[in-house]
PAVO-630790 format. One record per atom (N, C-alpha, C): residue number from 1; residue in one letter; atom name; x, y negated, z. Coordinates in Angstrom, 3 decimals. Layout:
BEGIN
 resi resn name        u        v        w
  NUM    A   CA        X        Y        Z
...
END
This chain:
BEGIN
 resi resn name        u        v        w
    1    X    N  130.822 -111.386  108.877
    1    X   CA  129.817 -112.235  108.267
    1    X    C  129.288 -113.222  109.290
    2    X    N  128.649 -114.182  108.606
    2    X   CA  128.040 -115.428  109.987
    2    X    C  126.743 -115.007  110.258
    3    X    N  126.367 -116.045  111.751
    3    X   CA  125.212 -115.570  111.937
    3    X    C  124.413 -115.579  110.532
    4    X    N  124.283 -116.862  109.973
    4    X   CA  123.306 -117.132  108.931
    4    X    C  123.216 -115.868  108.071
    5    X    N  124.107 -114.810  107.932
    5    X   CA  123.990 -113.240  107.388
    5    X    C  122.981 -112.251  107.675
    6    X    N  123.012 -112.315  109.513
    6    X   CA  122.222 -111.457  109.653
    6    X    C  120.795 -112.486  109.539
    7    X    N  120.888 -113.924  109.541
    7    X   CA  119.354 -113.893  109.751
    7    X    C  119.104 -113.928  108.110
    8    X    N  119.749 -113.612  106.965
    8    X   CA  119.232 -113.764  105.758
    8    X    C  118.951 -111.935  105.691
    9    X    N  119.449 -111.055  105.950
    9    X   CA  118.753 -109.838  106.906
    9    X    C  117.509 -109.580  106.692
   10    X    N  117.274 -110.278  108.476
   10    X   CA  116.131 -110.125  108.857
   10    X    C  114.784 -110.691  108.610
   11    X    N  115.322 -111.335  107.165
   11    X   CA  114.575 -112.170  106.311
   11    X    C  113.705 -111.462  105.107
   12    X    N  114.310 -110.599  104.384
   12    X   CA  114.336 -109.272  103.738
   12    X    C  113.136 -108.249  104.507
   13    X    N  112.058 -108.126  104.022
   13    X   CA  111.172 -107.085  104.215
   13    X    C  111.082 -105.561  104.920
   14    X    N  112.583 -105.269  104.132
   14    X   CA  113.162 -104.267  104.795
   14    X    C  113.870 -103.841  106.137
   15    X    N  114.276 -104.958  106.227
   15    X   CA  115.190 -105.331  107.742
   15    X    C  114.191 -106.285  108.438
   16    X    N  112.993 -106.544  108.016
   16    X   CA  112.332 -107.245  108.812
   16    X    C  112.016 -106.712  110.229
   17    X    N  112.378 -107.546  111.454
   17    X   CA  112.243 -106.920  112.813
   17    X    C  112.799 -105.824  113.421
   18    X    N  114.029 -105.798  113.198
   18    X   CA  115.079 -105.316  113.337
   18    X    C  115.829 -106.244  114.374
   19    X    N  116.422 -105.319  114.859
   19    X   CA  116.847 -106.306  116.641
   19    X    C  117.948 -107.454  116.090
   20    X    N  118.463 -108.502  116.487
   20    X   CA  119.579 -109.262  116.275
   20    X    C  120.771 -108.724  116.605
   21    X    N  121.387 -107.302  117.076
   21    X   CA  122.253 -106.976  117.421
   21    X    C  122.373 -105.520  115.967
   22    X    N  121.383 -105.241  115.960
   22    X   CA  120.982 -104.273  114.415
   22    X    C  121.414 -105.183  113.234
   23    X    N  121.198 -106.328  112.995
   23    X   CA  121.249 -107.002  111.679
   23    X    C  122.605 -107.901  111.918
   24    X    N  123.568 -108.461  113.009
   24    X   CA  124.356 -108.468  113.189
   24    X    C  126.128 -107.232  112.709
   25    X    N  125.241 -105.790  112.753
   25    X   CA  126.234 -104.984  112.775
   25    X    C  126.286 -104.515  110.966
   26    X    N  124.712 -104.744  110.655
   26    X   CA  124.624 -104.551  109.088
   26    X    C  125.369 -105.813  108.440
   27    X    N  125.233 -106.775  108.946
   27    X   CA  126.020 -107.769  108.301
   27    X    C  127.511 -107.723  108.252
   28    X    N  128.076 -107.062  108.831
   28    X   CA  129.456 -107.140  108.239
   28    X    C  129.777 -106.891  107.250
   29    X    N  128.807 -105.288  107.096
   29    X   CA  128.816 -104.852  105.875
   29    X    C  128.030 -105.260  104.141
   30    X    N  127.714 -106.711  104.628
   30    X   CA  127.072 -107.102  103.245
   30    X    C  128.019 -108.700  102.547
   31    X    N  127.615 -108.626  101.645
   31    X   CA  128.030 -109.796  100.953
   31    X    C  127.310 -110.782   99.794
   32    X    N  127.005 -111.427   99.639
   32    X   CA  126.205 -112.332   98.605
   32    X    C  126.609 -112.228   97.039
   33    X    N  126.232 -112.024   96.230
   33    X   CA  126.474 -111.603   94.918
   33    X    C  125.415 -112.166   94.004
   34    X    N  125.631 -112.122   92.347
   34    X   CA  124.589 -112.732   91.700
   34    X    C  125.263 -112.307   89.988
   35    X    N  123.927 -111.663   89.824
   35    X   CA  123.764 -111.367   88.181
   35    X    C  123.599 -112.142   87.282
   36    X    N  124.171 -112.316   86.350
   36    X   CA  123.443 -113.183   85.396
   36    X    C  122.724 -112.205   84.137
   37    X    N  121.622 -112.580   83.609
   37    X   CA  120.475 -111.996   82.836
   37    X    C  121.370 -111.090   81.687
   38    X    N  120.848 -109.970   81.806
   38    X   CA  121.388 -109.012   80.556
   38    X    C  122.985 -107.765   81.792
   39    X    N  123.063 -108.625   82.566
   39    X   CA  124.245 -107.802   83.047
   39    X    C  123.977 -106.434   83.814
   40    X    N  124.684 -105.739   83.684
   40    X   CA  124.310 -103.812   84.149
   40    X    C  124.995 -104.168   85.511
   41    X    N  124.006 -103.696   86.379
   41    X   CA  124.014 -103.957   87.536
   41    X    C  124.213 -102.703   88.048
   42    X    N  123.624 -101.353   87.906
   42    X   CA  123.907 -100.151   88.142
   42    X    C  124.046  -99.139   86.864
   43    X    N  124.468  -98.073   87.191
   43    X   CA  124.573  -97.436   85.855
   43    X    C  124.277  -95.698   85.982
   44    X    N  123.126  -95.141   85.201
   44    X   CA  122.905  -93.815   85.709
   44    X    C  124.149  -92.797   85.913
   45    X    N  124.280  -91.911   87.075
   45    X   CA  125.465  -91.474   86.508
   45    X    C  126.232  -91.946   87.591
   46    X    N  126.554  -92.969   87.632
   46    X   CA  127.673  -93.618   88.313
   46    X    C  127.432  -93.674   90.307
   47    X    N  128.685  -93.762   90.534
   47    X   CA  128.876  -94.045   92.038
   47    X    C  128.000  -94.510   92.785
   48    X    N  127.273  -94.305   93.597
   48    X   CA  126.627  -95.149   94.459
   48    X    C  127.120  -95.710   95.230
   49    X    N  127.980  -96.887   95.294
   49    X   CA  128.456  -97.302   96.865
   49    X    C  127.983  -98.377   97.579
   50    X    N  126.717  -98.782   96.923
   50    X   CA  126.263 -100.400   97.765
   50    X    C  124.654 -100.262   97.220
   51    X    N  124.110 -101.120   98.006
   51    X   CA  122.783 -101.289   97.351
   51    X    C  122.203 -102.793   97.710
   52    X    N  121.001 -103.462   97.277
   52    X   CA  121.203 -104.575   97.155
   52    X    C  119.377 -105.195   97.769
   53    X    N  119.559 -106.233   98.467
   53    X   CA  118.875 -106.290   98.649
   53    X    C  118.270 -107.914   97.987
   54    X    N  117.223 -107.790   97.201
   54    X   CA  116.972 -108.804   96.097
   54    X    C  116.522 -109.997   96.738
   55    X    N  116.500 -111.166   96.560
   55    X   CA  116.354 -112.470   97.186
   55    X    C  115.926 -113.019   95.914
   56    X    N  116.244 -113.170   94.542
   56    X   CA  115.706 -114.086   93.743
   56    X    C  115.540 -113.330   92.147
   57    X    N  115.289 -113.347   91.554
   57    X   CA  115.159 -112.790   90.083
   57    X    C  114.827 -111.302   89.806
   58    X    N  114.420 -110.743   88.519
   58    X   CA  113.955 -109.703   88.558
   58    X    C  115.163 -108.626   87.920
   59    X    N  114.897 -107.173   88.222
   59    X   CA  115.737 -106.182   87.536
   59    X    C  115.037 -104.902   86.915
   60    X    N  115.022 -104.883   85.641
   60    X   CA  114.924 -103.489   85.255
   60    X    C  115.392 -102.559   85.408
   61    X    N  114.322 -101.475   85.847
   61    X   CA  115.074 -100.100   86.222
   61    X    C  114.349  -99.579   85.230
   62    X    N  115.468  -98.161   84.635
   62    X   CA  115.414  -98.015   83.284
   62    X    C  115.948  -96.378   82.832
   63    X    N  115.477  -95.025   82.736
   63    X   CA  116.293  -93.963   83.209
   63    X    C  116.750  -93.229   81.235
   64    X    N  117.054  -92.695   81.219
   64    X   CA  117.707  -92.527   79.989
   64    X    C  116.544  -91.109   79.846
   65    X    N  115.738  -91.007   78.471
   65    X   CA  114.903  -89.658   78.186
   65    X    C  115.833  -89.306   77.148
   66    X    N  115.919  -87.824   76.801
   66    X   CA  116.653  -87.064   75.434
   66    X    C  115.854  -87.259   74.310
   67    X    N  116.186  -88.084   73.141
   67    X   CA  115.255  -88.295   72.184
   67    X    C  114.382  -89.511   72.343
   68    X    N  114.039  -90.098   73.170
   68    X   CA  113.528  -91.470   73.397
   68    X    C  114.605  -92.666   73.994
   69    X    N  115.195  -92.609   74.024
   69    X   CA  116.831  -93.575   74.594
   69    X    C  116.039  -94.080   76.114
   70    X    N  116.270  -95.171   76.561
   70    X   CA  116.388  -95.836   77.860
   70    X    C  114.661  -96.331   77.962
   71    X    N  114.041  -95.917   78.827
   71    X   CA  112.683  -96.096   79.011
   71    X    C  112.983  -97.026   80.663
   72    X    N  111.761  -98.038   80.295
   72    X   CA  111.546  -98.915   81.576
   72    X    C  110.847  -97.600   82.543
   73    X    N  111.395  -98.193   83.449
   73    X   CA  110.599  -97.402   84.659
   73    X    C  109.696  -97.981   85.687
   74    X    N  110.775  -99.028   86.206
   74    X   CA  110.219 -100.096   86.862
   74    X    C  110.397 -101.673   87.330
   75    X    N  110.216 -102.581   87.366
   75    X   CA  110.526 -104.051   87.717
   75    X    C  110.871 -104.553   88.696
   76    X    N  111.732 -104.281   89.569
   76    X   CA  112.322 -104.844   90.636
   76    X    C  111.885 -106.498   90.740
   77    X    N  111.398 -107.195   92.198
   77    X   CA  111.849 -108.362   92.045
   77    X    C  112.234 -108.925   93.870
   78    X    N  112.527 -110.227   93.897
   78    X   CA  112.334 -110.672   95.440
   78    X    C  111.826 -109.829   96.464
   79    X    N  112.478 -109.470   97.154
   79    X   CA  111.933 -108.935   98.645
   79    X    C  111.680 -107.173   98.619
   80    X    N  112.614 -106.820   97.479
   80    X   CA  112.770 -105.385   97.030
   80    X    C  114.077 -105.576   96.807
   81    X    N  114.334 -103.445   97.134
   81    X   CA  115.558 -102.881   97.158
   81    X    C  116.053 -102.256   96.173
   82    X    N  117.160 -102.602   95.634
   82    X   CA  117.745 -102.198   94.933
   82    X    C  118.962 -100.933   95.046
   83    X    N  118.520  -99.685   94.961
   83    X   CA  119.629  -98.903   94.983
   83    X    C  119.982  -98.087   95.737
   84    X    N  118.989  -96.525   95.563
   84    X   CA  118.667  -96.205   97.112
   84    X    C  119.563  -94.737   97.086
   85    X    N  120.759  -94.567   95.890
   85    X   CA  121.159  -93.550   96.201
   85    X    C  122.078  -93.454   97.037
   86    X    N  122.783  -94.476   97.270
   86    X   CA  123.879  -94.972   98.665
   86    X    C  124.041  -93.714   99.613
   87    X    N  122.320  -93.474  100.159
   87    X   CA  122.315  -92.894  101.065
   87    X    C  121.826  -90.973  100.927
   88    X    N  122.432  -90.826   99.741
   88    X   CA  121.846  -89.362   99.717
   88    X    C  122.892  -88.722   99.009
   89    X    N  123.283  -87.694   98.838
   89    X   CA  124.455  -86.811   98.204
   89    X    C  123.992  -86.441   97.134
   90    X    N  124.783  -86.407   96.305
   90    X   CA  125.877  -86.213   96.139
   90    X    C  126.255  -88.430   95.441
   91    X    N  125.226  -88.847   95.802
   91    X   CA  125.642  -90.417   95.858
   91    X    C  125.897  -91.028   94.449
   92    X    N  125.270  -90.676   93.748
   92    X   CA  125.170  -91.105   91.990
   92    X    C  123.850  -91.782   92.021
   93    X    N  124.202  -92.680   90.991
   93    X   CA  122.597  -93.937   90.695
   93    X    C  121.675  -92.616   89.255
   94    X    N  120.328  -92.833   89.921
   94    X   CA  119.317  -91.754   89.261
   94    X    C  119.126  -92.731   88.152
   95    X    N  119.298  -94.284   87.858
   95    X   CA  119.206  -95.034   86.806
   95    X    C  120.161  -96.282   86.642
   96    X    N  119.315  -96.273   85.758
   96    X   CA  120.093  -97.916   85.120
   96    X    C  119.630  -99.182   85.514
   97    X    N  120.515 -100.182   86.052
   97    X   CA  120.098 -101.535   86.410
   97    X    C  120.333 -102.554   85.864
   98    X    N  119.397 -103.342   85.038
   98    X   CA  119.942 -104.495   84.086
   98    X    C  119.114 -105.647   85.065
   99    X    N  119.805 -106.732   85.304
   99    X   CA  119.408 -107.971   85.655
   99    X    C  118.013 -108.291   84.264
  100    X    N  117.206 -108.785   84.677
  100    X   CA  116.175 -109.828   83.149
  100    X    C  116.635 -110.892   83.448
  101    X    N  116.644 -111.723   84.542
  101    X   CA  117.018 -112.946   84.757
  101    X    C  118.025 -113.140   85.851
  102    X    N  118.217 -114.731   86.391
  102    X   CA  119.312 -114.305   87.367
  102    X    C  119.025 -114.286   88.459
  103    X    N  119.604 -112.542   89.371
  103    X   CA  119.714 -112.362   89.982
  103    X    C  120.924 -112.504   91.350
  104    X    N  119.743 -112.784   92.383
  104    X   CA  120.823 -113.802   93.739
  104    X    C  120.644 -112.005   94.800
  105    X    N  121.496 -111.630   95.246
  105    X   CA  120.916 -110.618   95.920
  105    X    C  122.129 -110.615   97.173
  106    X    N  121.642 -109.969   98.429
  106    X   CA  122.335 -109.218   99.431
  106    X    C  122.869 -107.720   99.018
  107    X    N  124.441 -107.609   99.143
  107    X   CA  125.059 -106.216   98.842
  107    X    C  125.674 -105.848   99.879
  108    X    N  124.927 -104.441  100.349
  108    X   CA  125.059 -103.993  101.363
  108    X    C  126.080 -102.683  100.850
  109    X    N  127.848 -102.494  101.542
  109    X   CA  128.500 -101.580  101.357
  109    X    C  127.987 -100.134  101.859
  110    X    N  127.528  -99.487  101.188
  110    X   CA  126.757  -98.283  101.514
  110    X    C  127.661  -97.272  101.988
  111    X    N  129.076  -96.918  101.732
  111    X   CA  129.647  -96.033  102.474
  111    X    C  130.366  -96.687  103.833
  112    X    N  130.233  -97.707  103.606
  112    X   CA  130.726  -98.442  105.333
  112    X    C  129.172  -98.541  106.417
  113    X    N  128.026  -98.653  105.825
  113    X   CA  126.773  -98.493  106.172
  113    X    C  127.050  -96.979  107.202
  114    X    N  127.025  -96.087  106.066
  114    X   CA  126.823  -94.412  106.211
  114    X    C  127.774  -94.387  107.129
  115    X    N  129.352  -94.768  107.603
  115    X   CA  129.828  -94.405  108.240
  115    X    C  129.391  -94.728  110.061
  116    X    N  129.171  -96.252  109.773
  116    X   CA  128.464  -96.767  111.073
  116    X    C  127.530  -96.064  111.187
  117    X    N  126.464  -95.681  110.710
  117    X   CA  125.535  -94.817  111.332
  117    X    C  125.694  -93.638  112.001
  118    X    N  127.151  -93.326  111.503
  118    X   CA  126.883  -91.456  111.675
  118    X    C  127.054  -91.992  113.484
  119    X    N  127.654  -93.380  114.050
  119    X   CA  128.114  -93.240  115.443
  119    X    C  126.886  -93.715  116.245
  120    X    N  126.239  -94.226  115.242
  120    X   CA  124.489  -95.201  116.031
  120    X    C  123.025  -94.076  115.426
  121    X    N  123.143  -93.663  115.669
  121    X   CA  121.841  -92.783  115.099
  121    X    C  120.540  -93.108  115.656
  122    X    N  120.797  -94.426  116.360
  122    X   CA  119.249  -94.484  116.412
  122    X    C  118.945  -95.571  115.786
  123    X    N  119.791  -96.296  115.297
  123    X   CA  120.035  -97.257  113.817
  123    X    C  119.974  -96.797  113.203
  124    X    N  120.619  -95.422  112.574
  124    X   CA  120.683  -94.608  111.630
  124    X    C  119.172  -93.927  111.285
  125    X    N  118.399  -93.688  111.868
  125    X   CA  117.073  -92.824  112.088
  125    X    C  116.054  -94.168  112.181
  126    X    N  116.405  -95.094  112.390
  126    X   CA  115.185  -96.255  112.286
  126    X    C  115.324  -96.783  110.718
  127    X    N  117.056  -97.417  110.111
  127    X   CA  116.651  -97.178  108.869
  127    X    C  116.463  -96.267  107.666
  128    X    N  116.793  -95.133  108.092
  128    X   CA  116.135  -94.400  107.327
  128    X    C  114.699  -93.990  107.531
  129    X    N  113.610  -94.138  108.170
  129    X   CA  112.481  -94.716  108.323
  129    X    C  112.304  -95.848  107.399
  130    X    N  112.978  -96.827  107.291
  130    X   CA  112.474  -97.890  106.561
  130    X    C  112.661  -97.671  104.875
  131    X    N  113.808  -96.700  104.544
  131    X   CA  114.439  -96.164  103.100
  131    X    C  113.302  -95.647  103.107
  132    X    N  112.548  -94.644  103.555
  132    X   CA  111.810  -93.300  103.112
  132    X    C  110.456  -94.232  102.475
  133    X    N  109.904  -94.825  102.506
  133    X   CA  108.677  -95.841  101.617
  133    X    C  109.278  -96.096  100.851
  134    X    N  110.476  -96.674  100.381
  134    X   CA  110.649  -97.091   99.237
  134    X    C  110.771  -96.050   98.296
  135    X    N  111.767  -95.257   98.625
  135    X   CA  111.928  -93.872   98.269
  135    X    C  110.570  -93.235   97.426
  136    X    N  109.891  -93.373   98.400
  136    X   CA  108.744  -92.561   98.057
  136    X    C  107.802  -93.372   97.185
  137    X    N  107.966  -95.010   97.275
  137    X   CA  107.408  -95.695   96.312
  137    X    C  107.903  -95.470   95.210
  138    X    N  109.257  -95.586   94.778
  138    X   CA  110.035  -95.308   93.741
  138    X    C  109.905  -93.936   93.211
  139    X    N  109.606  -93.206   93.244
  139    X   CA  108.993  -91.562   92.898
  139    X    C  107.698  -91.898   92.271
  140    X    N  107.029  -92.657   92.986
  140    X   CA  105.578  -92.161   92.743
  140    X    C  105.808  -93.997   91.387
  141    X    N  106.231  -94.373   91.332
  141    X   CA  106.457  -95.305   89.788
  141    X    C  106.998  -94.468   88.663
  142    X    N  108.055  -93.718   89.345
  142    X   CA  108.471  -92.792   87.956
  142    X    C  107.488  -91.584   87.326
  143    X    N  106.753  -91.134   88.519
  143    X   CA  105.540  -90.214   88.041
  143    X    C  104.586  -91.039   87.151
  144    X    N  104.322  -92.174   87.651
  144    X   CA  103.070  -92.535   86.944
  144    X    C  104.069  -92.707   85.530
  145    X    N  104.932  -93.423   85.564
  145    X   CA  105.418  -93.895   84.331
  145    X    C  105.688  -92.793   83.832
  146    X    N  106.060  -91.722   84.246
  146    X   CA  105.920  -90.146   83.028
  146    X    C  104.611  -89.612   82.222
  147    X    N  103.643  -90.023   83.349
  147    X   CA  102.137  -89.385   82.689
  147    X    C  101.752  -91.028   81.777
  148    X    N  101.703  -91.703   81.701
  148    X   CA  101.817  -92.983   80.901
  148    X    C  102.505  -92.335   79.265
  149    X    N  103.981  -91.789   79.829
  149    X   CA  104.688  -91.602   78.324
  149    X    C  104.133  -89.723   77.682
  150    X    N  103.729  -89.100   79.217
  150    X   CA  103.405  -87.689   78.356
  150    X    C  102.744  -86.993   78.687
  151    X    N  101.235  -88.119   79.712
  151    X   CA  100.300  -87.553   79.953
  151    X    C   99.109  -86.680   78.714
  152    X    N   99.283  -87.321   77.834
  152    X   CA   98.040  -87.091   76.643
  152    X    C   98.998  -85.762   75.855
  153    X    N  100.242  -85.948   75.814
  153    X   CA  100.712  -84.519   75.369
  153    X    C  100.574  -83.513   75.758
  154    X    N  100.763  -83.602   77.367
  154    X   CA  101.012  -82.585   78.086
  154    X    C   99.353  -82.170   77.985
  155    X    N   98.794  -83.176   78.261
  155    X   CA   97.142  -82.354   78.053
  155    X    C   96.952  -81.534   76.502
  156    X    N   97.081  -81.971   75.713
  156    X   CA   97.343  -81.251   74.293
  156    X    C   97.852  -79.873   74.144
  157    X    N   98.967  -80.030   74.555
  157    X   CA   99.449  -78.572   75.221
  157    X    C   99.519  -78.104   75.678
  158    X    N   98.325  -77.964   76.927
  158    X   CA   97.760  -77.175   77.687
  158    X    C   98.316  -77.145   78.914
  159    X    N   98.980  -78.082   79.068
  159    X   CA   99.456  -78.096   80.534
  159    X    C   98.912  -79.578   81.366
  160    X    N   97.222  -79.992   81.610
  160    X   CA   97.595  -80.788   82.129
  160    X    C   97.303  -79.839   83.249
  161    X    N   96.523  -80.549   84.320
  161    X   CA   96.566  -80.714   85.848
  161    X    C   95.320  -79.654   86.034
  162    X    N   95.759  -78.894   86.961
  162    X   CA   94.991  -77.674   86.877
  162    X    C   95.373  -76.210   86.383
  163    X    N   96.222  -76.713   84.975
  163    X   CA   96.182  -75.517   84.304
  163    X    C   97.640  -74.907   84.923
  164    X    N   98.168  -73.678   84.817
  164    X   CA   99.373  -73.425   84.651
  164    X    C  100.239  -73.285   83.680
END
């Protein structure tokens, strides 16, 4: 990839301040890509092998309930990550990714990622430091968005917060 790769990188929130020799070595492994509105960008279920890092337009994330079909979860847009099972086993997407509009994004090859790390681990251990917030942002959207769809039930039936 060219320089102009890694500095579109270290441009990205996530990779922000990250050494030039760090965003240099991630850049080989990325490539420029672009959704157009309505297109499935990830799919629950499916492979994880890349993840994306968003530069322009928004994406619904969207997880499938039994009896309620495909529920929004959350709104991806600019300067957010797209796609964080890359890095965890057994490496399947926990949802669904539909572009709303068009999306311009950085795609980062996640098993060529994982492999470079296993030899740099202190690359490896700095970004995963930077995964673990999102991670943990992305959890705590799907919680709220559960008590949103079955907070008032679950209180009904005696299970809210507190009870056993």
């Amino acid at each position: 990839m060219s320089p102009s790769t890694a500095s579109e990188l270290g441009a990205h929130p996530l990779f922000a301040s990250l050494s030039p020799s760090a965003l240099e070595r991630i850049s080989t492994f990325t490539s420029h890509v672009a959704f157009q509105p309505g297109d499935i960008i990830l799919s629950e279920g499916g492979t994880a092998e890349v993840f994306y890092l968003l530069r322009r337009g928004k994406v619904a994330l969207s997880a499938h309930a039994p009896g309620k079909g495909h529920l929004l979860v959350q709104t991806l847009g600019p300067g957010e990550t797209l796609g964080l099972s890359w890095l965890f086993p057994p490496f399947l997407w926990q949802f669904d990714a539909r572009a709303v509009e068009l999306v311009e994004a950085l795609a980062i090859d996640g098993p060529g990622l994982r492999d470079k790390l296993e030899g740099d681990p202190g690359l490896g251990y700095e970004l995963l430091k930077r995964f673990t917030p999102v991670v943990l942002e992305r959890l705590q959207q799907t919680r709220l968005r559960l008590l949103d769809l079955y907070g008032d039930r679950a209180r009904a039936d005696g299970h809210g917060l507190g009870q056993p």
